[in-house]
DOZAZA-627606 format. One record per atom (N, C-alpha, C, O): residue number from 1; residue in one letter; x, y, z. Coordinates in Angstrom, 1 decimal, padded with zeros to 4 digits. Layout:
% residues N
<nr: NUM rest: A u: X v: Y w: Z> .
...
***
This chain:
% residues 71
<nr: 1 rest: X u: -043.7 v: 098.3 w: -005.3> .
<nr: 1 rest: X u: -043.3 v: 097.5 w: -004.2> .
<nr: 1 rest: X u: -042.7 v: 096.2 w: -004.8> .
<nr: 1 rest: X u: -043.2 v: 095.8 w: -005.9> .
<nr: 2 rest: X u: -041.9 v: 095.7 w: -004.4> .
<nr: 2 rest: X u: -041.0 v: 094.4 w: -004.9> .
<nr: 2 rest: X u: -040.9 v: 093.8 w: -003.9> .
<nr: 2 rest: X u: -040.7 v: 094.3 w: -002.8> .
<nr: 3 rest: X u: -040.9 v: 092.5 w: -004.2> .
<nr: 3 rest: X u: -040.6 v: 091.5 w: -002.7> .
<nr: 3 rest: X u: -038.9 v: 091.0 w: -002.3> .
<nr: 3 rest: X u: -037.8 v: 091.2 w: -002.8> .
<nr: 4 rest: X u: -039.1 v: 090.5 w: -001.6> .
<nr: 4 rest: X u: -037.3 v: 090.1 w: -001.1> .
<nr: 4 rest: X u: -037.0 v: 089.1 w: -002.1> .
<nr: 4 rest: X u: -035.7 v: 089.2 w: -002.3> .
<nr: 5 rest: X u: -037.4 v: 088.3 w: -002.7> .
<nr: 5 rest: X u: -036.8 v: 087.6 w: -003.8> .
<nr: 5 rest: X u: -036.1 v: 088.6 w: -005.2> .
<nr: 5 rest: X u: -035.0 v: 088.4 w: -005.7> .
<nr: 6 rest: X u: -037.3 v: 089.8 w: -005.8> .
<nr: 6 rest: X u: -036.7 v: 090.7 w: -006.6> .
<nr: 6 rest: X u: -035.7 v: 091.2 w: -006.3> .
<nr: 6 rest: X u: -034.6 v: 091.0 w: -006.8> .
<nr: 7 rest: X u: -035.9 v: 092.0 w: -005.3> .
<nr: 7 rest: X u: -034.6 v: 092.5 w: -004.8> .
<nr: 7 rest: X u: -033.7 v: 091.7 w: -004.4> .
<nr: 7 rest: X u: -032.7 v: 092.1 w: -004.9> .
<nr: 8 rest: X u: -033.6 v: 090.5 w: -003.7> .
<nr: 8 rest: X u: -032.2 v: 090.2 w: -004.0> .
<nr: 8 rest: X u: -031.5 v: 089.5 w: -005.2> .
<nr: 8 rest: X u: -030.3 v: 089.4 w: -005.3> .
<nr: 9 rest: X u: -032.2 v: 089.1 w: -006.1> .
<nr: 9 rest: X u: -032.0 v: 089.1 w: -007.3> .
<nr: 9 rest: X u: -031.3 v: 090.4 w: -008.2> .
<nr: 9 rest: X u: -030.3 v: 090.4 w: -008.9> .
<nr: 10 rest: X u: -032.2 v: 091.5 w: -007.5> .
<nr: 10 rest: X u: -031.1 v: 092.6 w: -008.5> .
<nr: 10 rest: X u: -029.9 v: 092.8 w: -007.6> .
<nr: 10 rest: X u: -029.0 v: 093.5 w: -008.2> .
<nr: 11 rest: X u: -029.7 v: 092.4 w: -006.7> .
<nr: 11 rest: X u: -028.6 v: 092.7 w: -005.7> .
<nr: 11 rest: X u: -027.4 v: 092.1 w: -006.3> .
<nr: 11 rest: X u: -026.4 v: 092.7 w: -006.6> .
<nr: 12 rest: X u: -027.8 v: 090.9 w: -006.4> .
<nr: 12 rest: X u: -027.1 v: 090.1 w: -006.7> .
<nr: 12 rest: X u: -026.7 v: 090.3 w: -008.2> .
<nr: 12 rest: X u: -025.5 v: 090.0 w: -008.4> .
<nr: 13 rest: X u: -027.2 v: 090.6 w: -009.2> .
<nr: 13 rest: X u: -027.2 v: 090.4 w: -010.7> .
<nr: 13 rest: X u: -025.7 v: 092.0 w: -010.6> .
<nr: 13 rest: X u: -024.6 v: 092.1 w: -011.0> .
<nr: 14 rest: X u: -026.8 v: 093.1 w: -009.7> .
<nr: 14 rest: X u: -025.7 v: 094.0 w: -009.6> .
<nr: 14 rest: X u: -024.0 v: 094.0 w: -009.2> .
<nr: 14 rest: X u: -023.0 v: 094.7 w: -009.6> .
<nr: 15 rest: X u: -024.2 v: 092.9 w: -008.1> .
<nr: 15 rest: X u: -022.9 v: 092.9 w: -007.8> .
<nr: 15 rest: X u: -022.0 v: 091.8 w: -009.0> .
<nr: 15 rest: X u: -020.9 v: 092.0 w: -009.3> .
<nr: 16 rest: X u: -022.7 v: 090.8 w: -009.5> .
<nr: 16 rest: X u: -021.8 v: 090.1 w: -010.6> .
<nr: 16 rest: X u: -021.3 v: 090.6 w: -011.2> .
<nr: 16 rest: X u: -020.1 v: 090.4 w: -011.5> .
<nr: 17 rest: X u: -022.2 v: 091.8 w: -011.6> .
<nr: 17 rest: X u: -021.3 v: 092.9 w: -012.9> .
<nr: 17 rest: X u: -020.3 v: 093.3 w: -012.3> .
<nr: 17 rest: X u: -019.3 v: 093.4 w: -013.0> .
<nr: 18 rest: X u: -020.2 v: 093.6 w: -011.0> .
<nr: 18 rest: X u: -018.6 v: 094.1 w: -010.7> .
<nr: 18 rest: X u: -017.5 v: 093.2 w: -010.8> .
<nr: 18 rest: X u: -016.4 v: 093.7 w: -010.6> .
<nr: 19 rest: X u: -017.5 v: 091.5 w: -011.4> .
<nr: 19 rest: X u: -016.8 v: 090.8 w: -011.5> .
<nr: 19 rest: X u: -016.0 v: 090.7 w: -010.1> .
<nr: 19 rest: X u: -014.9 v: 091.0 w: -010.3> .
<nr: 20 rest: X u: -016.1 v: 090.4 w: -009.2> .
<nr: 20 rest: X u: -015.0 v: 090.5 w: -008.0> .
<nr: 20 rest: X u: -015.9 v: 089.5 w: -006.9> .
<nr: 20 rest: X u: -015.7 v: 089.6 w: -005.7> .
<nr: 21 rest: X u: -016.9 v: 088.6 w: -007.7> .
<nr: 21 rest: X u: -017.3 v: 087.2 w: -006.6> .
<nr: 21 rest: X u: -016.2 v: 086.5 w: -007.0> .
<nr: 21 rest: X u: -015.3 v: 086.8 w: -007.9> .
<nr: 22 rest: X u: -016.2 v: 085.3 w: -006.1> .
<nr: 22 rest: X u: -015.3 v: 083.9 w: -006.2> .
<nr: 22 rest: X u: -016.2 v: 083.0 w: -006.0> .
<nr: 22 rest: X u: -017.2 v: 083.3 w: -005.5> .
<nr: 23 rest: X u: -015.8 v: 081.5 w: -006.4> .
<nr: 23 rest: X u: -016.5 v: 080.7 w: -005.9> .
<nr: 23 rest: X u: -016.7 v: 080.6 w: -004.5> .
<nr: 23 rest: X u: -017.6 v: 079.8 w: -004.0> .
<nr: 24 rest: X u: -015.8 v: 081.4 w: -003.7> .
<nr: 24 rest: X u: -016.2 v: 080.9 w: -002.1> .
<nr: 24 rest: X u: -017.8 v: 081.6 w: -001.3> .
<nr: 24 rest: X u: -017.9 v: 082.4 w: -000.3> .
<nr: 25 rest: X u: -018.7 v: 081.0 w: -001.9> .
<nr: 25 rest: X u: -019.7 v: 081.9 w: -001.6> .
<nr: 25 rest: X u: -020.2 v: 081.3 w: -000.6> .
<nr: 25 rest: X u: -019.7 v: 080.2 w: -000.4> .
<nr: 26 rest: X u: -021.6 v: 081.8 w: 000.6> .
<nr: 26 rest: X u: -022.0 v: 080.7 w: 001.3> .
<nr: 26 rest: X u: -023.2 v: 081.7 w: 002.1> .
<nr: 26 rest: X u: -022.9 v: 082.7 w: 002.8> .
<nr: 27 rest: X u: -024.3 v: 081.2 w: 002.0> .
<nr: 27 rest: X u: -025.8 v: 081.8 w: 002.6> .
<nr: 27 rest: X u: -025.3 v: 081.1 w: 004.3> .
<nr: 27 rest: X u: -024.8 v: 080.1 w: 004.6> .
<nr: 28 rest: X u: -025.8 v: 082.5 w: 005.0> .
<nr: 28 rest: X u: -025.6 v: 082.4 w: 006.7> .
<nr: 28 rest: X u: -027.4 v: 082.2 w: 007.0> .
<nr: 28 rest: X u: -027.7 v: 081.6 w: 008.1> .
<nr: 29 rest: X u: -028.2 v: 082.6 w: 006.4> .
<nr: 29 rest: X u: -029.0 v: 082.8 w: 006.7> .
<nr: 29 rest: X u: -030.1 v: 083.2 w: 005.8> .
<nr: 29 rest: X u: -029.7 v: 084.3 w: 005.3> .
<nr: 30 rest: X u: -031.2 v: 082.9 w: 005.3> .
<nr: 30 rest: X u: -032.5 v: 083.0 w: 004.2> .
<nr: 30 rest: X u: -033.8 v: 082.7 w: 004.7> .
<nr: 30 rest: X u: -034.4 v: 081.6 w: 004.3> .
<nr: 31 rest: X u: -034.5 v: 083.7 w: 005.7> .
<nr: 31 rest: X u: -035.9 v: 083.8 w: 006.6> .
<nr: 31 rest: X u: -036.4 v: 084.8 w: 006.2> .
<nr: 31 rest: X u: -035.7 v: 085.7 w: 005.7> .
<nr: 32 rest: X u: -037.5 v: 084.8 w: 006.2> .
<nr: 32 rest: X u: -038.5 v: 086.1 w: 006.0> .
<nr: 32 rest: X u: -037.9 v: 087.3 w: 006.8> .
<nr: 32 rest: X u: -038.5 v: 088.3 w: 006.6> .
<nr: 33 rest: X u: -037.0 v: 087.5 w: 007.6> .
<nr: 33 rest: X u: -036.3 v: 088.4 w: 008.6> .
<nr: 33 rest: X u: -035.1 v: 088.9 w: 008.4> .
<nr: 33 rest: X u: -034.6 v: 090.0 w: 008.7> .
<nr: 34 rest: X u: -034.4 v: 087.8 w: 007.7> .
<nr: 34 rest: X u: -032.8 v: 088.1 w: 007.8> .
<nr: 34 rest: X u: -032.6 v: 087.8 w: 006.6> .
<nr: 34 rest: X u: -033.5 v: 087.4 w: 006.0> .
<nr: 35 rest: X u: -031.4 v: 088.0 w: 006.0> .
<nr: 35 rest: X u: -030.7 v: 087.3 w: 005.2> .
<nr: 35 rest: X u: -029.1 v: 087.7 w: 005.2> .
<nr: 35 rest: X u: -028.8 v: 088.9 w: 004.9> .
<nr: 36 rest: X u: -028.4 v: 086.9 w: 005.4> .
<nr: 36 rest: X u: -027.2 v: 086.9 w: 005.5> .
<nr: 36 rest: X u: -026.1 v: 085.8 w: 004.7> .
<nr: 36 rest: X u: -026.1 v: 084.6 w: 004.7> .
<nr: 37 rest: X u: -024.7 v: 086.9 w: 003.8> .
<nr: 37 rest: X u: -023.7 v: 085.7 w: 003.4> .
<nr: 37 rest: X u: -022.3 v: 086.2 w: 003.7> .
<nr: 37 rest: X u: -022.0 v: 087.3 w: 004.1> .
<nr: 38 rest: X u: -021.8 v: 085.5 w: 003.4> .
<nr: 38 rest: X u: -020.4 v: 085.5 w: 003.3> .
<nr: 38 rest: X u: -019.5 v: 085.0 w: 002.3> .
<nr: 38 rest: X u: -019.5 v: 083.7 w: 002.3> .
<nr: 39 rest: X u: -018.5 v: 085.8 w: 001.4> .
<nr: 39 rest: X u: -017.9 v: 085.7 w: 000.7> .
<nr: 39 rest: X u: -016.6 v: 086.5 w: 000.1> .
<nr: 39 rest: X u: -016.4 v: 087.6 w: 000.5> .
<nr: 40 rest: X u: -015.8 v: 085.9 w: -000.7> .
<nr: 40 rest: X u: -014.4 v: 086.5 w: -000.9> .
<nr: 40 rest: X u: -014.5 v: 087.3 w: -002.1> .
<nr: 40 rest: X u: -015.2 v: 086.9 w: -003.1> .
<nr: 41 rest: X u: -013.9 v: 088.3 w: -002.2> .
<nr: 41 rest: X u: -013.9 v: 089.2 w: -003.1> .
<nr: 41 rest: X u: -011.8 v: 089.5 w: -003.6> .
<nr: 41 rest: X u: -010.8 v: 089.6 w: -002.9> .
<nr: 42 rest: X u: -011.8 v: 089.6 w: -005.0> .
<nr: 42 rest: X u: -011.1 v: 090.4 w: -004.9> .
<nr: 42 rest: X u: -011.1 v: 091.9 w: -005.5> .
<nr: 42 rest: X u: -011.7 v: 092.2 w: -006.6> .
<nr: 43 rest: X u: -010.6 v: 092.8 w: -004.8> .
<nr: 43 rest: X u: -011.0 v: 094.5 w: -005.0> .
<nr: 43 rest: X u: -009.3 v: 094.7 w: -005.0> .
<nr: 43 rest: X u: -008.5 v: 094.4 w: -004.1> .
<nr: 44 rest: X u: -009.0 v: 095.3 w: -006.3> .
<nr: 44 rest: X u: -007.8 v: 095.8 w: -006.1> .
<nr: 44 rest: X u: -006.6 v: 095.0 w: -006.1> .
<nr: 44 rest: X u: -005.5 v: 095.7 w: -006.1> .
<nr: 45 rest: X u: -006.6 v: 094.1 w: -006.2> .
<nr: 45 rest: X u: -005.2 v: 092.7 w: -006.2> .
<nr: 45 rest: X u: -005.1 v: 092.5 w: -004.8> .
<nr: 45 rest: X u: -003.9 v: 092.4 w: -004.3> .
<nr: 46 rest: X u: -006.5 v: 092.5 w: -003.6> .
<nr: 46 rest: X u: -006.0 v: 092.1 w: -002.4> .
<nr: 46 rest: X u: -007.8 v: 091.4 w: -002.5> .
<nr: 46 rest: X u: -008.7 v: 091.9 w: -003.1> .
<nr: 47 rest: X u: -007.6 v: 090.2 w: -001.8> .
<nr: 47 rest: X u: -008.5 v: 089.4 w: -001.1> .
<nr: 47 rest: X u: -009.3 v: 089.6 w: -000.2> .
<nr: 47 rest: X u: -008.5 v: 090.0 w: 000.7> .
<nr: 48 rest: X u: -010.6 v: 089.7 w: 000.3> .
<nr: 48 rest: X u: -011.2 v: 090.1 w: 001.5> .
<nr: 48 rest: X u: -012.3 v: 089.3 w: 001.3> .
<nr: 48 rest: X u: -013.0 v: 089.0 w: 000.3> .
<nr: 49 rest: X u: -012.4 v: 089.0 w: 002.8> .
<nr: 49 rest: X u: -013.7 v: 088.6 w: 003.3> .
<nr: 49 rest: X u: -014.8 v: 089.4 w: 004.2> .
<nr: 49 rest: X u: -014.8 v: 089.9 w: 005.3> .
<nr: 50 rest: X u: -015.8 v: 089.2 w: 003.2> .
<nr: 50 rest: X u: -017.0 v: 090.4 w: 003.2> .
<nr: 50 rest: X u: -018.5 v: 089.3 w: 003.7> .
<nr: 50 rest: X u: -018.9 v: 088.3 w: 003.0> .
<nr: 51 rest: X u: -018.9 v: 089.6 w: 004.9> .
<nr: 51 rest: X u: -020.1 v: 089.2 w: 005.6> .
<nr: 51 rest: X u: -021.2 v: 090.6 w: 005.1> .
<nr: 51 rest: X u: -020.9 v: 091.8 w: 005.3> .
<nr: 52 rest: X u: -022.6 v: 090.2 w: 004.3> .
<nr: 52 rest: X u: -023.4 v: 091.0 w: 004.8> .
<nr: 52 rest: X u: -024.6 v: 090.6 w: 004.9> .
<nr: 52 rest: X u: -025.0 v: 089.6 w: 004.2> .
<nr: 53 rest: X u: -025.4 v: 091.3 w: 005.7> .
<nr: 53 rest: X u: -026.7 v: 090.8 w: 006.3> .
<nr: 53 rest: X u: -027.5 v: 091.8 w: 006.2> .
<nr: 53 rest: X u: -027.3 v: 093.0 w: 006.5> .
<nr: 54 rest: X u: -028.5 v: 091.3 w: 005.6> .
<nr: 54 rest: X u: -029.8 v: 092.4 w: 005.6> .
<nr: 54 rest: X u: -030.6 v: 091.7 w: 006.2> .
<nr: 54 rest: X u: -030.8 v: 090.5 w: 006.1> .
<nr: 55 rest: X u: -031.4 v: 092.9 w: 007.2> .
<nr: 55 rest: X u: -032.6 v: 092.9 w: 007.9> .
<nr: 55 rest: X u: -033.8 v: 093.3 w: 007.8> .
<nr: 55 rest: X u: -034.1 v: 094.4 w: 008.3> .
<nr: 56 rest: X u: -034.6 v: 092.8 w: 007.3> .
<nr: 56 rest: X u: -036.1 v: 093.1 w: 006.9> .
<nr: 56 rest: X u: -037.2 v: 093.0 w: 007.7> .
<nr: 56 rest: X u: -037.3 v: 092.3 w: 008.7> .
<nr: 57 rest: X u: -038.6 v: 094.2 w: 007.3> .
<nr: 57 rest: X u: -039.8 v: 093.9 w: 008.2> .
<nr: 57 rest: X u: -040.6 v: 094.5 w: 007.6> .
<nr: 57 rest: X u: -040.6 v: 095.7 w: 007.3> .
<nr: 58 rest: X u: -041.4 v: 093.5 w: 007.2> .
<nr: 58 rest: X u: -042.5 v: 093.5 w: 006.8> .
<nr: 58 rest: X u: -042.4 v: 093.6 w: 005.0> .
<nr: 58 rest: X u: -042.9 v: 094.4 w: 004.3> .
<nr: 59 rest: X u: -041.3 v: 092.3 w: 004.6> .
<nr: 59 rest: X u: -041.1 v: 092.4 w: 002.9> .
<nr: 59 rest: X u: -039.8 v: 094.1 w: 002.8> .
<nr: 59 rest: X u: -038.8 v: 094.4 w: 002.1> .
<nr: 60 rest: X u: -040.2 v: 094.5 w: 003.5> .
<nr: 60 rest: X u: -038.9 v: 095.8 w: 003.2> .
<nr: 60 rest: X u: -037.6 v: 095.6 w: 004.1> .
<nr: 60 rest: X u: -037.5 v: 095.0 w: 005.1> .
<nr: 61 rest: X u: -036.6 v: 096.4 w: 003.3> .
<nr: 61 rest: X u: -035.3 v: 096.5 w: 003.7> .
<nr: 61 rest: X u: -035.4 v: 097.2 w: 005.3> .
<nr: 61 rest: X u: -036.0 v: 098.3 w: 005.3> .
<nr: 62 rest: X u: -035.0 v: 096.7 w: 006.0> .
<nr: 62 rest: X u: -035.1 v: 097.7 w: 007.7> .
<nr: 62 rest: X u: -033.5 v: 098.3 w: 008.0> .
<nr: 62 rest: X u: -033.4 v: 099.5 w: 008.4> .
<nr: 63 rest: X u: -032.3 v: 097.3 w: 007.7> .
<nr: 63 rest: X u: -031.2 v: 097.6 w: 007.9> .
<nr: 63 rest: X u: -030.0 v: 096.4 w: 006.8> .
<nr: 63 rest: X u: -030.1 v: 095.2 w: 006.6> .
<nr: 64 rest: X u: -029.1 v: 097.2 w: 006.5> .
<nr: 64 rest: X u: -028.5 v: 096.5 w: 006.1> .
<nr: 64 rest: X u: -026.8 v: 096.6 w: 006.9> .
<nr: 64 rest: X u: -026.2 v: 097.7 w: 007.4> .
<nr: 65 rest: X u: -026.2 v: 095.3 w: 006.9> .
<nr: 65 rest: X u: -024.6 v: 096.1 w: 007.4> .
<nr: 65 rest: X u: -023.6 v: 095.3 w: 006.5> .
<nr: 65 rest: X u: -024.1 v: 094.4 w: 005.8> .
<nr: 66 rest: X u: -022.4 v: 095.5 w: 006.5> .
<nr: 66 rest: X u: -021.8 v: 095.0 w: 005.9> .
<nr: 66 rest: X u: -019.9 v: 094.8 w: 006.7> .
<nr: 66 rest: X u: -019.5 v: 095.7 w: 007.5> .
<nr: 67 rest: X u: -019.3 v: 094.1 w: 006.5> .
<nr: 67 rest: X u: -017.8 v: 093.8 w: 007.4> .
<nr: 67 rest: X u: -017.1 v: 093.2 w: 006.5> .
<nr: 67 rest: X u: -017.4 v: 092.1 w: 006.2> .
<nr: 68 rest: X u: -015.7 v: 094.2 w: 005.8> .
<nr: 68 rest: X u: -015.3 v: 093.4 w: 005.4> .
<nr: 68 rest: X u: -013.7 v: 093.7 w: 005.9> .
<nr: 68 rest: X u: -013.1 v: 094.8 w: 006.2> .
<nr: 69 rest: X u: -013.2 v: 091.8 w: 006.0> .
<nr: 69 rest: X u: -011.8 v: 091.9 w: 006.3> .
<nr: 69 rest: X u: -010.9 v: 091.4 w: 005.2> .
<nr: 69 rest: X u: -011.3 v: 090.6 w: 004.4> .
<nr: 70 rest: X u: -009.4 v: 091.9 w: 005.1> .
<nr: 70 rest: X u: -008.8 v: 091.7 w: 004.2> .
<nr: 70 rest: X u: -007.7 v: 090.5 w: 004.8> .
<nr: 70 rest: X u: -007.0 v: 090.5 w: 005.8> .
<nr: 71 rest: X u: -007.7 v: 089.7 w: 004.0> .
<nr: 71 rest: X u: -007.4 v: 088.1 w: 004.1> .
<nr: 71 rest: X u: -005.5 v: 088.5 w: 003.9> .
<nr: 71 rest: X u: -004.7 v: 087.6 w: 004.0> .
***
């Protein structure tokens, strides 16, 4: 069992390795319930903006979604 700080820690560690953050980063939301951001990516030589939010209960993942639009 791992708590919501581990895991988003590896979430995060995982997605750096893909190289394709920017500095435009920005937390929507960091509660025991939610957690939500928003940030630009480039994938491919095109720009997008990618919101995602995970939903948690009880320390576990419940749902995750993800939206991304190309800038």
């Amino acid at each position: 069992m791992r708590t919501k700080k581990d895991w988003l820690d590896g979430v995060r560690e995982g997605l750096e390795m893909e190289g394709k953050f920017t500095d435009e980063r920005r937390i929507l939301c960091d509660t025991a319930d939610c957690y939500a951001i928003q940030r630009t990516a480039n994938i491919d030589g095109k720009k997008y903006w990618t919101t995602f939010m995970a939903l948690l209960k009880g320390e576990k993942l419940h749902r995750a979604m993800l939206q991304r639009v190309e800038l």
